[in-house]
Backbone bond lengths (Angstrom), bond angles and torsions (degrees), N, CA, C in turn:
res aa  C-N    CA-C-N  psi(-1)  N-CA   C-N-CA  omega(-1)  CA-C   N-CA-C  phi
1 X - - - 1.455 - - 1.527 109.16 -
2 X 1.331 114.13 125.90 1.432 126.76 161.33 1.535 128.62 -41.81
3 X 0.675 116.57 128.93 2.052 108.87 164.39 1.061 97.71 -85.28
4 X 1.344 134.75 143.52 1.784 129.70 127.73 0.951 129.62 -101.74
5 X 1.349 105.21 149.19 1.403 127.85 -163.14 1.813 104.15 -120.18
6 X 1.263 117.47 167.29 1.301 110.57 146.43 1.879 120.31 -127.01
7 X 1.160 109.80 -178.14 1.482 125.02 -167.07 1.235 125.56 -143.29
8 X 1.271 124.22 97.03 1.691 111.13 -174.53 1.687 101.77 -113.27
9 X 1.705 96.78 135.25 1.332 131.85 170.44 1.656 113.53 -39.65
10 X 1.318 146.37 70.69 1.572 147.42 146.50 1.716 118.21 -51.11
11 X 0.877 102.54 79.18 1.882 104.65 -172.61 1.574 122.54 50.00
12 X 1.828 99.81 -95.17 1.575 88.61 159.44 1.278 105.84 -110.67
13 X 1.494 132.50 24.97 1.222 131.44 -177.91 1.853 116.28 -82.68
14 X 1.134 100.88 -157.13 1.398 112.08 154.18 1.499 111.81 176.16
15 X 1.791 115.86 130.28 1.208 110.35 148.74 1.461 134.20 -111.25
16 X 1.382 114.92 157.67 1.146 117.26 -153.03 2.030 106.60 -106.35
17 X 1.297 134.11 162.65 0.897 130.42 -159.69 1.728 125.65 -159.33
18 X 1.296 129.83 152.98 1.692 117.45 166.98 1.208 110.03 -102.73
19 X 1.384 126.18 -18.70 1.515 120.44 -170.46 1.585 85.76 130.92
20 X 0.860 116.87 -61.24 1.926 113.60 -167.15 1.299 113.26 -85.90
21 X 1.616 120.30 -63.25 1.379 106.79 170.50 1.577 113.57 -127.74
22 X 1.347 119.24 166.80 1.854 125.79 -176.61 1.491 98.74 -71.09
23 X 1.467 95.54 142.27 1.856 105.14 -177.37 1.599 97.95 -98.61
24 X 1.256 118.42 -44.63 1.397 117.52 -167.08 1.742 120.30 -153.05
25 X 0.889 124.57 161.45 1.795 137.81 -177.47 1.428 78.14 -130.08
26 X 1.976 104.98 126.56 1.013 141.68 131.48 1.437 127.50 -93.87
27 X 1.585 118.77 151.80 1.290 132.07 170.08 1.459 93.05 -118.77
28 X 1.443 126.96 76.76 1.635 153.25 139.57 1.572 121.71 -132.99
29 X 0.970 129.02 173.94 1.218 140.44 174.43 1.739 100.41 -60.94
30 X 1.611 104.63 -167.85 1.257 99.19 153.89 1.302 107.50 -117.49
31 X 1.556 132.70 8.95 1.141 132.16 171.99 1.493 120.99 -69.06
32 X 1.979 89.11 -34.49 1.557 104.36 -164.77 1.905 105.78 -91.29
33 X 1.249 99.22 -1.03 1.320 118.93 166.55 1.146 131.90 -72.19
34 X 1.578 111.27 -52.44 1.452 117.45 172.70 1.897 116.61 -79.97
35 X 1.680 97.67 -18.35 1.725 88.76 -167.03 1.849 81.18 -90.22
36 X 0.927 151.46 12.63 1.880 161.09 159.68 1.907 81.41 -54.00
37 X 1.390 97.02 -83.88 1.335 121.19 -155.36 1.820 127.19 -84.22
38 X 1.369 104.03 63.11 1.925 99.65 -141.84 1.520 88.00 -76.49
39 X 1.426 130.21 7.86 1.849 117.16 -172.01 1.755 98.73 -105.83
40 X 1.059 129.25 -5.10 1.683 120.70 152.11 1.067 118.44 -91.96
41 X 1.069 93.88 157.40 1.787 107.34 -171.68 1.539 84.72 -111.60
42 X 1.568 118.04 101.52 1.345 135.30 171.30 2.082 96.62 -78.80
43 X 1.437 87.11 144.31 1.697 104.63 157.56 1.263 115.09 -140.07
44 X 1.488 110.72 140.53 1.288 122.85 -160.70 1.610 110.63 -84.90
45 X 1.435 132.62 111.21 1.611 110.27 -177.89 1.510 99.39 -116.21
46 X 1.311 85.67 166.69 1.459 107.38 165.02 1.798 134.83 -64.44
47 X 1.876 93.68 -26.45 1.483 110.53 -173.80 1.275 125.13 -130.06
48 X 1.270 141.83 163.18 1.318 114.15 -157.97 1.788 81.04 -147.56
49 X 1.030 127.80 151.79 1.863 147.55 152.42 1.257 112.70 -74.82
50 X 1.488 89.37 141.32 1.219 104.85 -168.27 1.863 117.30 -51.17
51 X 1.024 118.98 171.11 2.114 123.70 160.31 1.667 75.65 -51.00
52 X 1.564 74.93 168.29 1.718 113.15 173.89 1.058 104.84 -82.31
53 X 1.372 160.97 -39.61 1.295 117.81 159.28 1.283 125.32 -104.30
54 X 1.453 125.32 34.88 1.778 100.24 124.62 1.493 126.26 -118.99
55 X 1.701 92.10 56.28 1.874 111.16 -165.14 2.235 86.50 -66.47
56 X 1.195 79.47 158.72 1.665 91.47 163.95 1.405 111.60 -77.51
57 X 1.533 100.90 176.19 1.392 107.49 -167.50 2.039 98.98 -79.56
58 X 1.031 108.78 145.18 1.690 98.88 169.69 1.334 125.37 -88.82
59 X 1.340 119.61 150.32 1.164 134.72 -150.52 1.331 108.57 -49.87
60 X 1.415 119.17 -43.50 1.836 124.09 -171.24 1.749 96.63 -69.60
61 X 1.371 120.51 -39.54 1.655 105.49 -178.01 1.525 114.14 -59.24
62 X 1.733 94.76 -49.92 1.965 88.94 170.69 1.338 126.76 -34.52
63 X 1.271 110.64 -49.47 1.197 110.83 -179.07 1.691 145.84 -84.49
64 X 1.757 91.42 -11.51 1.110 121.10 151.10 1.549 103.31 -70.91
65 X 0.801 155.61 -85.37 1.828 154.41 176.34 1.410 95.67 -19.47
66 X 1.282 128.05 -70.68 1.892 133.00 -159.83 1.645 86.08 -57.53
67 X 1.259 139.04 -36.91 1.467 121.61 -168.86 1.214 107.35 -81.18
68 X 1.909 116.47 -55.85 1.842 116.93 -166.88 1.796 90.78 -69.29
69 X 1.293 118.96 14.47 2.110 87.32 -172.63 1.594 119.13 61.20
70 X 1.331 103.14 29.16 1.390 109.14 -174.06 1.748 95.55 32.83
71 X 1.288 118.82 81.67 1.830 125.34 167.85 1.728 105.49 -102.61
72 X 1.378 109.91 -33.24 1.656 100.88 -173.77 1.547 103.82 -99.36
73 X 1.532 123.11 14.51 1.780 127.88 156.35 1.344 104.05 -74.89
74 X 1.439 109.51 -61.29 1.609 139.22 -179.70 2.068 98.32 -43.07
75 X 1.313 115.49 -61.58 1.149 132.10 -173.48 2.104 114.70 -42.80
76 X 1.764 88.70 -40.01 1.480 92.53 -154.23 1.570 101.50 -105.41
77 X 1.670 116.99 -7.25 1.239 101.16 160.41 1.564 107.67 -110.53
């Protein structure tokens, strides 16, 4: 079984990604990127997430918030 990953195009760069936050900045293509790495199943996007810290919130906290009414946001300021 494959992992996927994704990859967005920076000129001749490339950064690399999970969907939530960027794993890495290369100085390769993204051609010379994926034939590096032939056991992911790379996808090419258009958009890339932010660095890690100003990653978004992840999906399980959202939904932890949509249930408490955001009460322990409310709580701590």
């Amino acid at each position: 079984m494959l992992k996927t990953l994704y990859i967005y195009r920076k000129e001749f760069n490339c950064v690399t990604h999970d969907g939530y936050i960027q794993i890495g900045f290369f100085d390769h293509t993204v051609e010379e990127h994926i034939r590096l790495n032939p056991t992911i199943n790379w996808v090419e996007t258009y958009w890339m997430p932010d660095v890690f810290k100003n990653r978004y919130k992840r999906p399980s906290m959202q939904a932890h918030m949509r249930v408490s009414g955001e009460k322990h946001t409310l709580e701590i300021n």
